[in-house]
N, CA, C and O atoms as a Tinker XYZ file with bonds, in Angstrom:
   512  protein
     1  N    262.327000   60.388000   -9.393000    73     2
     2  CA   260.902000   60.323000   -9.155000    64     1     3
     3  C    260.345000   61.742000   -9.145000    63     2     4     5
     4  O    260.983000   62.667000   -8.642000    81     3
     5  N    259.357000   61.875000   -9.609000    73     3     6
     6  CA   258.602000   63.187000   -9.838000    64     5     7
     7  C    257.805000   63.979000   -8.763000    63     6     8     9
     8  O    256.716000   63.523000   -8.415000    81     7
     9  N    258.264000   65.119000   -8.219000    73     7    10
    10  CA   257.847000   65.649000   -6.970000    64     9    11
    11  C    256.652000   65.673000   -6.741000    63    10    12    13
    12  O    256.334000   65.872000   -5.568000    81    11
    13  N    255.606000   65.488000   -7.722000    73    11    14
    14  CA   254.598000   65.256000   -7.576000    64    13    15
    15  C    254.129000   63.823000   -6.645000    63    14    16    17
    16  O    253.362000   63.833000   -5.682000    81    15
    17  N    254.681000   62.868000   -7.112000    73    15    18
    18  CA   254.799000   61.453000   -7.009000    64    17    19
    19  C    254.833000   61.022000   -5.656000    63    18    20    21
    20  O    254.132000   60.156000   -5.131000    81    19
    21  N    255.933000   61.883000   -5.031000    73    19    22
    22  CA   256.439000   61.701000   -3.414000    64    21    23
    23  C    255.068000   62.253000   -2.796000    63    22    24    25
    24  O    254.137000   61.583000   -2.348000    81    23
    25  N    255.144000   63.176000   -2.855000    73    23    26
    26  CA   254.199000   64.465000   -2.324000    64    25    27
    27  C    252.729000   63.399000   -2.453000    63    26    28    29
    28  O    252.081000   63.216000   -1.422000    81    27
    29  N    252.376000   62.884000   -3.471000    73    27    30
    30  CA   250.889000   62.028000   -3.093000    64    29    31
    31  C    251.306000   60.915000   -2.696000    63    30    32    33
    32  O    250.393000   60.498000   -1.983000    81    31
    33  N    252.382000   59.919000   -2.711000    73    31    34
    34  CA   252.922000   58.538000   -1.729000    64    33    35
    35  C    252.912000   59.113000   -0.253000    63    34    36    37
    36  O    252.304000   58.410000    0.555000    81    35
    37  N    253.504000   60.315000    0.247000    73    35    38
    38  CA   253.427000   61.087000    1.167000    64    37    39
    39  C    251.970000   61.209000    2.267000    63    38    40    41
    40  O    251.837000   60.930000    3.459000    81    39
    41  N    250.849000   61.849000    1.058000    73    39    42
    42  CA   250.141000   62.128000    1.284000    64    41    43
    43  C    249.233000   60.442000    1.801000    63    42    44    45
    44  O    248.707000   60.278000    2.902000    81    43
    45  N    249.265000   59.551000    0.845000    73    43    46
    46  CA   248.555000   58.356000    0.785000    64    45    47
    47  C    249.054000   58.043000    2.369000    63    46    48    49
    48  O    248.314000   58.454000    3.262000    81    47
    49  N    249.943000   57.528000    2.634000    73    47    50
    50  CA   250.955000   56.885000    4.235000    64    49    51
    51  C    250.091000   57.644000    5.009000    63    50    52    53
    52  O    249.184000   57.104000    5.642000    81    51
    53  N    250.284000   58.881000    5.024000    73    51    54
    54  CA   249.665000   59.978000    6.283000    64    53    55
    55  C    248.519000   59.257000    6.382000    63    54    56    57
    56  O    248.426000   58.474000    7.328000    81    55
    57  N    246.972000   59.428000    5.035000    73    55    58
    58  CA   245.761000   59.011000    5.658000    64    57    59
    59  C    246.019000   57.889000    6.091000    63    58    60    61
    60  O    245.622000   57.627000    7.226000    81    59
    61  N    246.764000   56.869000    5.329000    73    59    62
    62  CA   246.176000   55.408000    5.729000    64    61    63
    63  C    246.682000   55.335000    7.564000    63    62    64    65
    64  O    246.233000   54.577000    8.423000    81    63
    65  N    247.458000   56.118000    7.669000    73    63    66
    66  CA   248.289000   56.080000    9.130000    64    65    67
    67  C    247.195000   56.405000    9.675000    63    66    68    69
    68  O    246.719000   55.599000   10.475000    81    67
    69  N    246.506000   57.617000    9.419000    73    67    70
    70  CA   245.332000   58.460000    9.978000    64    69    71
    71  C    244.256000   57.100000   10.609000    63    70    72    73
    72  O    243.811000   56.597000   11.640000    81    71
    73  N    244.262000   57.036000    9.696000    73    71    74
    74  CA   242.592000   55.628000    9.455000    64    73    75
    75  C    243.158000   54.712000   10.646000    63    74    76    77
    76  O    242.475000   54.542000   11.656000    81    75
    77  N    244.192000   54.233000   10.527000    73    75    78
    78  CA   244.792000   53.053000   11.356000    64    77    79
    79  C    244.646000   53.417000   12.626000    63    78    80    81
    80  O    243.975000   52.616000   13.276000    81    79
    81  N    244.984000   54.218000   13.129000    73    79    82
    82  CA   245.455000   54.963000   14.337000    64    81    83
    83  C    243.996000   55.166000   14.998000    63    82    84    85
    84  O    243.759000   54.718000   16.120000    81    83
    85  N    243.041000   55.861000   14.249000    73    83    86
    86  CA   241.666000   55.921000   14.575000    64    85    87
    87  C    241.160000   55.084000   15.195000    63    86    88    89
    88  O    241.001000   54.878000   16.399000    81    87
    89  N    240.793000   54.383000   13.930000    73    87    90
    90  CA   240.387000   52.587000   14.071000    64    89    91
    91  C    240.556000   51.738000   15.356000    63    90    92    93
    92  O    239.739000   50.956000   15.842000    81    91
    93  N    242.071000   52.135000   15.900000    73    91    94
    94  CA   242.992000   51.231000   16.997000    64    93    95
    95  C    242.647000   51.945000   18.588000    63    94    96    97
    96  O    242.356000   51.425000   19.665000    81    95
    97  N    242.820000   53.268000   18.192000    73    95    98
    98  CA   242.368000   54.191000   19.272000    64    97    99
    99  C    240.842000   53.994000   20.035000    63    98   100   101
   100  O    240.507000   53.798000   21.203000    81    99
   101  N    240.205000   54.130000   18.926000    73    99   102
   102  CA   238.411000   54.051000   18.991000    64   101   103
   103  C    238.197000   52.516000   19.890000    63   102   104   105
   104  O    237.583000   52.306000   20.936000    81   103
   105  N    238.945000   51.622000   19.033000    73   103   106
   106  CA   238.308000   50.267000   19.576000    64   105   107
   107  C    239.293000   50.201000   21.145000    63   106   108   109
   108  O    238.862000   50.106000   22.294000    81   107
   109  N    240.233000   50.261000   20.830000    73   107   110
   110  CA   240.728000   50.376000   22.552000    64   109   111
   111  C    240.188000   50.712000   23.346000    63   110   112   113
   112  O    240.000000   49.985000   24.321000    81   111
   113  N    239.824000   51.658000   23.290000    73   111   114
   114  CA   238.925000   52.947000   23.970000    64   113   115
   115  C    237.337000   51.842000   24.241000    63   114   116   117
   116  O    236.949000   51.548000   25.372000    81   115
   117  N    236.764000   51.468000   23.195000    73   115   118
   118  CA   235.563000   50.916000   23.168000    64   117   119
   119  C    235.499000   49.528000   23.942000    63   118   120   121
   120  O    234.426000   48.927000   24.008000    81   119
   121  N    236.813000   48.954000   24.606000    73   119   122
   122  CA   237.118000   47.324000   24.766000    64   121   123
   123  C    237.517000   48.073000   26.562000    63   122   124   125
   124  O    237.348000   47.385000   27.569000    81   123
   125  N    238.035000   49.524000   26.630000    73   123   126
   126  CA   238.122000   49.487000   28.029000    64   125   127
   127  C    239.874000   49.369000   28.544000    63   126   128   129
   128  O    240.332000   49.627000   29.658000    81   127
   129  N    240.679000   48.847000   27.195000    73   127   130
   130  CA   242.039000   49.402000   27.340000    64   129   131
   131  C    242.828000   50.603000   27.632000    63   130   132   133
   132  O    243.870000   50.835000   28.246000    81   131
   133  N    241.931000   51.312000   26.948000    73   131   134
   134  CA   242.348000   53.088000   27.061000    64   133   135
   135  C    241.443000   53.146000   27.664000    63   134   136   137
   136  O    240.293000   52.716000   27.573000    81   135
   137  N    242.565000   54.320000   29.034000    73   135   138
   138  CA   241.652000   55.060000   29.885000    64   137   139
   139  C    241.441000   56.283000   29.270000    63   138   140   141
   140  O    242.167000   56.427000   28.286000    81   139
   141  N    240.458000   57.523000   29.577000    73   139   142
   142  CA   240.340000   58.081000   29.321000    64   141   143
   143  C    241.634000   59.239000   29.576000    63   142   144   145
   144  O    242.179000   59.085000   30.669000    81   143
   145  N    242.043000   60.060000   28.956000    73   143   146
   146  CA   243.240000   60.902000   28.552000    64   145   147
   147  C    243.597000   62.127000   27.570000    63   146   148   149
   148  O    242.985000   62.288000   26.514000    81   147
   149  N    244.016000   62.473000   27.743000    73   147   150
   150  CA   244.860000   63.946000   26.751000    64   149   151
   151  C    244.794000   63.804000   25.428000    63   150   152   153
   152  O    244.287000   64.542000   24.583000    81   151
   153  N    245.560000   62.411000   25.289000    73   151   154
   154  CA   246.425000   62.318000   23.500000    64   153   155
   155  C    245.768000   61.694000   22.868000    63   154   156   157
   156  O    246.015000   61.802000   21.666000    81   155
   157  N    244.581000   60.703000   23.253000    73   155   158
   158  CA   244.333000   59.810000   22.028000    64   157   159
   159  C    242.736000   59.270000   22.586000    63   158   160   161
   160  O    242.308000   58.846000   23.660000    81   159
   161  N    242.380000   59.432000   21.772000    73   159   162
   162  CA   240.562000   59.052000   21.600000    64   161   163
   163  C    239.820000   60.098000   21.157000    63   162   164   165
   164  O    240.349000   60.940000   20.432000    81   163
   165  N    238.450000   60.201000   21.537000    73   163   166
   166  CA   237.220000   61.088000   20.906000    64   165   167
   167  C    237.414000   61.868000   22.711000    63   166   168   169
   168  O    237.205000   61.179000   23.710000    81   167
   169  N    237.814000   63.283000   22.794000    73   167   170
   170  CA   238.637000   63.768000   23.857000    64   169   171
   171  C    236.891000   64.803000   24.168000    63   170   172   173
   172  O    236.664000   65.192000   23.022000    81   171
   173  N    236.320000   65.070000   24.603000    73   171   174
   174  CA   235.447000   66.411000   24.840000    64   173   175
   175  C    235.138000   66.148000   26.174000    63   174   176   177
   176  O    234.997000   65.017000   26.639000    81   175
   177  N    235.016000   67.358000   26.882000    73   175   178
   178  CA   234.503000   67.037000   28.476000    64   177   179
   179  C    233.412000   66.211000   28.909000    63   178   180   181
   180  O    233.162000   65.950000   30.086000    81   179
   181  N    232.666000   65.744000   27.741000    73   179   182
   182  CA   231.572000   64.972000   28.350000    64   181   183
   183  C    232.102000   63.788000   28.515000    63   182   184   185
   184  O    231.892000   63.127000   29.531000    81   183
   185  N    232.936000   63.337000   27.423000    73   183   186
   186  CA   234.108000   61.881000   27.084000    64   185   187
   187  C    234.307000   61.834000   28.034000    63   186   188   189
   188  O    233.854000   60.892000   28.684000    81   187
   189  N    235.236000   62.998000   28.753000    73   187   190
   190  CA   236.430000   62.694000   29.870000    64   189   191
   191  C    235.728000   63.169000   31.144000    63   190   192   193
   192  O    236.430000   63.755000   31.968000    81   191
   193  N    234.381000   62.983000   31.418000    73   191   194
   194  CA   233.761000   63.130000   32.604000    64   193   195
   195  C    233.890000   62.063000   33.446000    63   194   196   197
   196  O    233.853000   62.241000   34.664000    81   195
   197  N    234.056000   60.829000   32.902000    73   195   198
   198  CA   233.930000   59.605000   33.629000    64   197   199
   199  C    234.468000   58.348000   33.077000    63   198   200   201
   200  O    234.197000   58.319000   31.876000    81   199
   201  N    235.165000   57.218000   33.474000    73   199   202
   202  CA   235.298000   55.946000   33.068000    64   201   203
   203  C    233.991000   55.130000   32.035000    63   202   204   205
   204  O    234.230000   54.204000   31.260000    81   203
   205  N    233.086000   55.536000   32.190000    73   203   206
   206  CA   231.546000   55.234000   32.004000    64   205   207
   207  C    231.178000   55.769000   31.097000    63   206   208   209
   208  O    230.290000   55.093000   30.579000    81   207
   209  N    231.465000   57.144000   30.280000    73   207   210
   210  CA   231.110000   57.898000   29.630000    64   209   211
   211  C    232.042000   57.376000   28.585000    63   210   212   213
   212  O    231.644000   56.734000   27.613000    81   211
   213  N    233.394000   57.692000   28.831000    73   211   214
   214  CA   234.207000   57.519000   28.295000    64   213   215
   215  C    234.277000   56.326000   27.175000    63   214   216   217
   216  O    234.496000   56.606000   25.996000    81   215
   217  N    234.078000   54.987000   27.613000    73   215   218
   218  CA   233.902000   53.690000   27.150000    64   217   219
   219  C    232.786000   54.034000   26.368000    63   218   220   221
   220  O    233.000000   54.511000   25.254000    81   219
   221  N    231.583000   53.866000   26.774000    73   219   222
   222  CA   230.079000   54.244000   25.942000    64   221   223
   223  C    230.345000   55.334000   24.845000    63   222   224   225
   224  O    229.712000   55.158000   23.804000    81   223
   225  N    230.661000   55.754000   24.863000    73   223   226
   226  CA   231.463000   57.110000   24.187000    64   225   227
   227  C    231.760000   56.222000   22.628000    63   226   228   229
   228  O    231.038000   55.981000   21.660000    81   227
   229  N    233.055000   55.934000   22.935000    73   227   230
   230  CA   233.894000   54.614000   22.102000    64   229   231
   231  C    232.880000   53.953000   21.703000    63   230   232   233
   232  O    232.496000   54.082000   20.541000    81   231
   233  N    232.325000   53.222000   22.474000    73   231   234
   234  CA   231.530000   52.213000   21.594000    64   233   235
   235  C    230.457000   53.184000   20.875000    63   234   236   237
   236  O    230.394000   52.668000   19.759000    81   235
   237  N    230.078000   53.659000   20.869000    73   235   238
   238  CA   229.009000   54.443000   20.082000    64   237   239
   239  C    229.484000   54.607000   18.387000    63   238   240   241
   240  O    228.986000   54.313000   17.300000    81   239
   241  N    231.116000   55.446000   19.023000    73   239   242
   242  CA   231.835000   56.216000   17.829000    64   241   243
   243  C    232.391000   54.986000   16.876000    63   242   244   245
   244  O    232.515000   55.286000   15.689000    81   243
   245  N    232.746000   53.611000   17.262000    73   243   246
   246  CA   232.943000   52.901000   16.975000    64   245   247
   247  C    232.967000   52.371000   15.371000    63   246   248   249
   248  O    233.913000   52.184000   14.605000    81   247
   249  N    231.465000   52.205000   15.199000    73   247   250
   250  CA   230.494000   51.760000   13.886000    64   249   251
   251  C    231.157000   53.108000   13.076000    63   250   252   253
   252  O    231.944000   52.744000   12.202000    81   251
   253  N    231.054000   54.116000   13.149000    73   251   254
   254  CA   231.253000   55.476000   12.275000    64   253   255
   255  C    232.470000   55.455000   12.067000    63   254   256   257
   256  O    232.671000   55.582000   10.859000    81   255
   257  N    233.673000   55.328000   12.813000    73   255   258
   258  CA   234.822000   55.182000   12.858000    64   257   259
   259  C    235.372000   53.960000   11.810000    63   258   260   261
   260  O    236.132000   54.254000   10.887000    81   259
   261  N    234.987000   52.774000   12.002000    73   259   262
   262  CA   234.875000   51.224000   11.199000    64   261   263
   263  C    234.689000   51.782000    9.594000    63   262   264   265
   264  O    235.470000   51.535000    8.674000    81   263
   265  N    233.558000   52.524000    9.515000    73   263   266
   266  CA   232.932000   52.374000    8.560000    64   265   267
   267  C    233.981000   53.765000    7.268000    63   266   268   269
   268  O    234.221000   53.808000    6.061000    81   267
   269  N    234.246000   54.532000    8.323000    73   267   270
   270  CA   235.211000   55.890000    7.756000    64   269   271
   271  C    236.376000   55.373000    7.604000    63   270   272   273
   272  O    237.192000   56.221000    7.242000    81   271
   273  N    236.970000   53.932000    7.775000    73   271   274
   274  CA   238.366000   53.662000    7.599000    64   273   275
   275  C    238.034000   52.728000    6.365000    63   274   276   277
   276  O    238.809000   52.691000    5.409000    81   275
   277  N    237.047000   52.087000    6.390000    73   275   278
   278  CA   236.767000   51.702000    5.352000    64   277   279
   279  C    236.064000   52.334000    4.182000    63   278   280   281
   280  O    235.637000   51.528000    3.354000    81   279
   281  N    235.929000   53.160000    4.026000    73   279   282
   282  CA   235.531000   54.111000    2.739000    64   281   283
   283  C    237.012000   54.678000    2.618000    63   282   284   285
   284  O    237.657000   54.482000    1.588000    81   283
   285  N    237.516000   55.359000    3.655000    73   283   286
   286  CA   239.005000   55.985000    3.412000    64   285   287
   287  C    239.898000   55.013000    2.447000    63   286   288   289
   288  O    240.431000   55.515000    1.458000    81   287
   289  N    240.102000   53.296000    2.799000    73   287   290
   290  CA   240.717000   52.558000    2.477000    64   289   291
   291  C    240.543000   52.501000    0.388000    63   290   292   293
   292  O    241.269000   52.730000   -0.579000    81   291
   293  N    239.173000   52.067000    0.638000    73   291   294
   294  CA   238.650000   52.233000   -0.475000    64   293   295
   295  C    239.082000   52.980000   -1.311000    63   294   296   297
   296  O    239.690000   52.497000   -2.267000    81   295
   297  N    238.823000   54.949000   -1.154000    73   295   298
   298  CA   239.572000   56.186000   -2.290000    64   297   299
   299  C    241.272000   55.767000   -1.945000    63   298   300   301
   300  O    242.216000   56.013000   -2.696000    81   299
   301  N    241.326000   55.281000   -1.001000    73   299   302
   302  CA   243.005000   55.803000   -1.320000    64   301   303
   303  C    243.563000   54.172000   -2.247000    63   302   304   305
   304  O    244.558000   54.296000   -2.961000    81   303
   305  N    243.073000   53.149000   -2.193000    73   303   306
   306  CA   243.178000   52.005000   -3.462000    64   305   307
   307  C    243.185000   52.396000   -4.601000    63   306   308   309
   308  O    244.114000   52.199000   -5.385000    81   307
   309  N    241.915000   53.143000   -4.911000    73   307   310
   310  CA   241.448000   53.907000   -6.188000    64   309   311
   311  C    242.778000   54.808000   -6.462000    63   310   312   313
   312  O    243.516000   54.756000   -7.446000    81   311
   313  N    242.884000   55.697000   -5.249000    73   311   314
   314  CA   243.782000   56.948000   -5.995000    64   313   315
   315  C    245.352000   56.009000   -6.652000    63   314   316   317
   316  O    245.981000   56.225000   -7.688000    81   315
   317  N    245.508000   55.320000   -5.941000    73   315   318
   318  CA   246.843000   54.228000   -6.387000    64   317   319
   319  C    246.224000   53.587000   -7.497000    63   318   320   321
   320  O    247.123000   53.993000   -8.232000    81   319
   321  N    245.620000   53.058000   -8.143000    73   319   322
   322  CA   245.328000   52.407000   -8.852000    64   321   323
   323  C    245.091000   53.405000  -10.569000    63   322   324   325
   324  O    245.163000   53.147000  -11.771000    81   323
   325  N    244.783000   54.620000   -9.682000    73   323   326
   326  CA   244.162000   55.772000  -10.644000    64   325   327
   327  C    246.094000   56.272000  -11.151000    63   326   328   329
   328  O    246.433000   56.530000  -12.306000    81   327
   329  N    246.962000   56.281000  -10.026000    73   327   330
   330  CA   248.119000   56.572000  -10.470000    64   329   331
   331  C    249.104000   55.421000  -11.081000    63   330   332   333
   332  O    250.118000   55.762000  -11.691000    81   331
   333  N    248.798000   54.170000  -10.912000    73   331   334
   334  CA   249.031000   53.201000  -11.758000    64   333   335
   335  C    248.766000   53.456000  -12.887000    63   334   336   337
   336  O    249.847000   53.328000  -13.462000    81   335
   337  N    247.823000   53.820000  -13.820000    73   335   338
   338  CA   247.703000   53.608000  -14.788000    64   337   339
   339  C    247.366000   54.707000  -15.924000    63   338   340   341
   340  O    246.703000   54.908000  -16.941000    81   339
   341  N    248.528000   55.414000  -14.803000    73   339   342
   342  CA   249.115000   57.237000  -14.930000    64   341   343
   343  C    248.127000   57.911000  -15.462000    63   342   344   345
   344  O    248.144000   58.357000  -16.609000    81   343
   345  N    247.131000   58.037000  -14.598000    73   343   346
   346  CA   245.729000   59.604000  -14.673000    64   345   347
   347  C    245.914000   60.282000  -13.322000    63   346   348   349
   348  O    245.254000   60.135000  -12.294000    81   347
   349  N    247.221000   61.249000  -13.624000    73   347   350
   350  CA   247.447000   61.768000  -11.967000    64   349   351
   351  C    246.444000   62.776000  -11.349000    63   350   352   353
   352  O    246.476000   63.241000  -10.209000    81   351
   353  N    245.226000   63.104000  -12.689000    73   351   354
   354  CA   244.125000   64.003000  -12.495000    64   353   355
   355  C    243.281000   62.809000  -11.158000    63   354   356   357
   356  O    243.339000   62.987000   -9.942000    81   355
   357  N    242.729000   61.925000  -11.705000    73   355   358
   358  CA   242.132000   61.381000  -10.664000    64   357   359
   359  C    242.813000   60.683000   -9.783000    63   358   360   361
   360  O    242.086000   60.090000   -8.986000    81   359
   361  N    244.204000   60.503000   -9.600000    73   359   362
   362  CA   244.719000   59.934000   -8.080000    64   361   363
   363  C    244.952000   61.094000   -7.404000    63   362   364   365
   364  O    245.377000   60.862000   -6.272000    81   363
   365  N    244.808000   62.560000   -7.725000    73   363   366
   366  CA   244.787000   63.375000   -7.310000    64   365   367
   367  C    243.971000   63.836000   -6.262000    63   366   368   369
   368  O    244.194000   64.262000   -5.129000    81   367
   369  N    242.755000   63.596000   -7.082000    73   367   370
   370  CA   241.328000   63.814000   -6.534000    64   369   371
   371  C    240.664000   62.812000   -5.529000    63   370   372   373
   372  O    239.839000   63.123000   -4.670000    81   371
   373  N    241.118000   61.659000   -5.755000    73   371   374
   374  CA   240.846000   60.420000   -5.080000    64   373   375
   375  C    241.730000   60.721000   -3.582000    63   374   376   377
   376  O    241.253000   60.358000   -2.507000    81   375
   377  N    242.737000   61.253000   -3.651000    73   375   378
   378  CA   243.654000   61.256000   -2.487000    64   377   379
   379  C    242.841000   62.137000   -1.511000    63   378   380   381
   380  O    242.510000   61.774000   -0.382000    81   379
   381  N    242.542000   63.384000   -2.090000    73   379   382
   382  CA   241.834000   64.490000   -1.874000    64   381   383
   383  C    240.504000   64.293000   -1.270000    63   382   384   385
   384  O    240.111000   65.038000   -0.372000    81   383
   385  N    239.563000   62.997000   -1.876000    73   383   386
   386  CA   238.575000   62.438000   -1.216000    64   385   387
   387  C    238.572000   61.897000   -0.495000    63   386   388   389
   388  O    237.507000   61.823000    0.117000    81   387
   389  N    240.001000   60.926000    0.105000    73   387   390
   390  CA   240.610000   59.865000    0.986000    64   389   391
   391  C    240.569000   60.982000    2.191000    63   390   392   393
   392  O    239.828000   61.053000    3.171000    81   391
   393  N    241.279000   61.541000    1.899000    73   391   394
   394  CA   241.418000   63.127000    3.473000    64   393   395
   395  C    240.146000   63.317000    3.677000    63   394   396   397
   396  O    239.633000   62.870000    4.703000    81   395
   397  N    239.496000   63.926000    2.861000    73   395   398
   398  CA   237.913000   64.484000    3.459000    64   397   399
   399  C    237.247000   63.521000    4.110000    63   398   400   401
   400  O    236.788000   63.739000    5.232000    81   399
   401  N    237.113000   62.374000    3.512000    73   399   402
   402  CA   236.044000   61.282000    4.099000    64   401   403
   403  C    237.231000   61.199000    5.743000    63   402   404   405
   404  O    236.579000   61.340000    6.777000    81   403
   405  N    238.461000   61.037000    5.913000    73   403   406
   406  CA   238.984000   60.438000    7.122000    64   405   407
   407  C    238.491000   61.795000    8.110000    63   406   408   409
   408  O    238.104000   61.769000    9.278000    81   407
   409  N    238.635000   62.812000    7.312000    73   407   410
   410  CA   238.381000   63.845000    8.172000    64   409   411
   411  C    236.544000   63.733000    9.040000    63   410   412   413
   412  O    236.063000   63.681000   10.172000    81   411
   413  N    236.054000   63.749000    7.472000    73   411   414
   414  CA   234.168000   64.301000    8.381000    64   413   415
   415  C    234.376000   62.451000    9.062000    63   414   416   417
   416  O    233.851000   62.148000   10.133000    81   415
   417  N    234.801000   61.915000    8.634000    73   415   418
   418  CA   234.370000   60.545000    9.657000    64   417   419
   419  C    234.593000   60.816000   11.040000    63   418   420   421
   420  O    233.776000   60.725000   11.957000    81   419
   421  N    236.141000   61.258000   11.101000    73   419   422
   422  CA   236.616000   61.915000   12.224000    64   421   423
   423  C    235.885000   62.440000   13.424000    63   422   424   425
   424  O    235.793000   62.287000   14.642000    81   423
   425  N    235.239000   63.403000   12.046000    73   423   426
   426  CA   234.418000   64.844000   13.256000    64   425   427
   427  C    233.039000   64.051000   13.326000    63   426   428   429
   428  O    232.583000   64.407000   14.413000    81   427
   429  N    231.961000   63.002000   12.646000    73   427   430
   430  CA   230.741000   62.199000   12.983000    64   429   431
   431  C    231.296000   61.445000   14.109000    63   430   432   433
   432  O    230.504000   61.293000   15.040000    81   431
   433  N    232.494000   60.919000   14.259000    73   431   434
   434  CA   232.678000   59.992000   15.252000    64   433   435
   435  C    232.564000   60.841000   16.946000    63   434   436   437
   436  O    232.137000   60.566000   18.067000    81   435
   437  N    233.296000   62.085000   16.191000    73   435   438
   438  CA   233.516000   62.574000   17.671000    64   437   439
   439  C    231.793000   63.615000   18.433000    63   438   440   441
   440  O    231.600000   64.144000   19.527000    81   439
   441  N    230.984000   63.490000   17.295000    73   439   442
   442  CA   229.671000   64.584000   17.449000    64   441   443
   443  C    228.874000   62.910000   18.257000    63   442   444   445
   444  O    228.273000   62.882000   19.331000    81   443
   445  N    229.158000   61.610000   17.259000    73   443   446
   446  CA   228.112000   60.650000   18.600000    64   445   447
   447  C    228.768000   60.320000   19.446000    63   446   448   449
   448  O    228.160000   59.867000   20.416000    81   447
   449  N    229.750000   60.352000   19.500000    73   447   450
   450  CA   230.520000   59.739000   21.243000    64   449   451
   451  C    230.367000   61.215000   22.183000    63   450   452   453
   452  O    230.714000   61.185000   23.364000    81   451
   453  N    229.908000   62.303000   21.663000    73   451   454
   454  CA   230.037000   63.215000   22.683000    64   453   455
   455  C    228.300000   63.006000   23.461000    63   454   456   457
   456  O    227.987000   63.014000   24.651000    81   455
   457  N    227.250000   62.795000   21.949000    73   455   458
   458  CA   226.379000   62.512000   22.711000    64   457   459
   459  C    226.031000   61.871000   23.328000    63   458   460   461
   460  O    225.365000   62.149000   24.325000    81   459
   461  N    226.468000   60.387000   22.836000    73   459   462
   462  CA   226.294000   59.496000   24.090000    64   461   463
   463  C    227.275000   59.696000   25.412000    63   462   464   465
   464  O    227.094000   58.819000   26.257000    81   463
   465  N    228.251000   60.658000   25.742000    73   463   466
   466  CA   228.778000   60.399000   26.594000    64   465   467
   467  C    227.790000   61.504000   27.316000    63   466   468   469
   468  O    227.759000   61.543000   28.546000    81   467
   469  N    227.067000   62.307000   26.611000    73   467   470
   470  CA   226.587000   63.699000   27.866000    64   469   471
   471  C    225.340000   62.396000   28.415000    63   470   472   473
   472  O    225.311000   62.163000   29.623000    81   471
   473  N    224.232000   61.503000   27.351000    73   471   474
   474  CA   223.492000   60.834000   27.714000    64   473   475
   475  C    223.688000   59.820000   29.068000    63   474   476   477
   476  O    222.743000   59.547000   29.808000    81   475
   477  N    225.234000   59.246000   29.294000    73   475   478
   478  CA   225.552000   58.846000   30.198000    64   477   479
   479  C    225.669000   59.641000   31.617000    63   478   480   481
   480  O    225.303000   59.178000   32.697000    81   479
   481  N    226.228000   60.879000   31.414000    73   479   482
   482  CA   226.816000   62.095000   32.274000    64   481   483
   483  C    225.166000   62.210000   33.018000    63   482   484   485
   484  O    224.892000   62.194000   34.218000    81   483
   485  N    224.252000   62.324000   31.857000    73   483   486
   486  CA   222.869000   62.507000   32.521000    64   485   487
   487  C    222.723000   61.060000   32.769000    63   486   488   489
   488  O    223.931000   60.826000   32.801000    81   487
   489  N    222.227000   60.013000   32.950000    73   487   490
   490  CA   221.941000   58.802000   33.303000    64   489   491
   491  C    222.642000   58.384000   34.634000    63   490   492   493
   492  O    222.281000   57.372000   35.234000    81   491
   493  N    223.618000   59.158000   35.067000    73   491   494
   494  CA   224.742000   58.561000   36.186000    64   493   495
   495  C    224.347000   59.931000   37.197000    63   494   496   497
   496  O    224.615000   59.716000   38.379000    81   495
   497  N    223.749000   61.311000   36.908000    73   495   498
   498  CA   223.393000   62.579000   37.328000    64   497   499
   499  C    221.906000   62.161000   37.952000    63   498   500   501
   500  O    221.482000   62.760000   38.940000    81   499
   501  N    221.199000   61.182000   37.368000    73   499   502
   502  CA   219.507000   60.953000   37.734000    64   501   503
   503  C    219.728000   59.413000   38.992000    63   502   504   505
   504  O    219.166000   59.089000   40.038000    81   503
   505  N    220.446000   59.034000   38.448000    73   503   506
   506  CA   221.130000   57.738000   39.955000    64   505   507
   507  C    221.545000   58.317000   41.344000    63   506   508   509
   508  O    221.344000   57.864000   42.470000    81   507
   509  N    222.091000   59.288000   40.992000    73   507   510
   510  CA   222.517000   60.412000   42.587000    64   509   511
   511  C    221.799000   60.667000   43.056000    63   510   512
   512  O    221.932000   61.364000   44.061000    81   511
C-alpha cells in the first residue's frame, strides 16, 4: 500500500474520531451527564464556573457542534470517494477541508458556550 494511502486512511480515522468524540462530549455535557471537568467538553472559566453555566454552555454549543460533524462527515465521504476513483489531488484536499471545518467548528462551538456561560455567570451574579 502506498505511503501516501496510510497517511490519508490515518488522517480520515483521526477526524472522524475527532467529530465523534465532540458530538458525544457536547451532548453529554448538554443532557447533564458530564460534570463539568479538565479533559473533556467546551473547558473556559466561564464553562467551569458553575454546574449551571456549564450545562447552558453545552446546550448552546450543541447546534454548532451537530452541524460541524456533519459537514466534517460530508468532506471526509467525498475525500474517500475522491480516492476511490483515484484523484488523490482532491481526496487530498477534501481531507484537508474535513480538518479545517472539524477544527473552526471546534473553536465556534467553544466562542458560544463561553458566551452563554459568562451570560449565565451574570444572570446567577444579579440573583445574589
Amino acid at each position: 500500500m502506498d505511503g501516501g494511502v496510510v497517511v490519508g486512511f490515518v488522517v480520515v480515522v483521526v477526524v472522524l474520531v475527532g467529530a465523534t468524540v465532540a458530538v458525544r462530549e457536547v451532548t453529554r455535557a448538554a443532557r447533564g451527564t458530564l460534570r463539568p471537568n479538565q479533559l473533556a467538553g467546551m473547558r473556559t472559566p466561564a464553562t467551569l464556573a458553575s454546574p449551571e453555566a456549564w450545562q447552558a454552555a453545552h446546550r448552546a454549543a450543541q447546534p454548532v457542534t451537530d452541524r460541524t460533524a456533519s459537514a466534517t462527515l460530508v468532506a471526509v465521504v467525498a475525500a474517500v470517494a475522491a480516492a476511490v476513483v483515484g484523484d488523490p489531488g482532491w481526496a487530498f484536499g477534501l481531507v484537508l477541508v474535513s480538518t479545517l471545518v472539524l477544527l473552526a467548528g471546534t473553536i465556534a462551538g467553544g466562542v458560544v458556550a463561553h458566551r452563554e456561560a459568562l451570560g449565565v455567570r451574570k444572570r446567577e451574579g444579579e440573583r445574589r
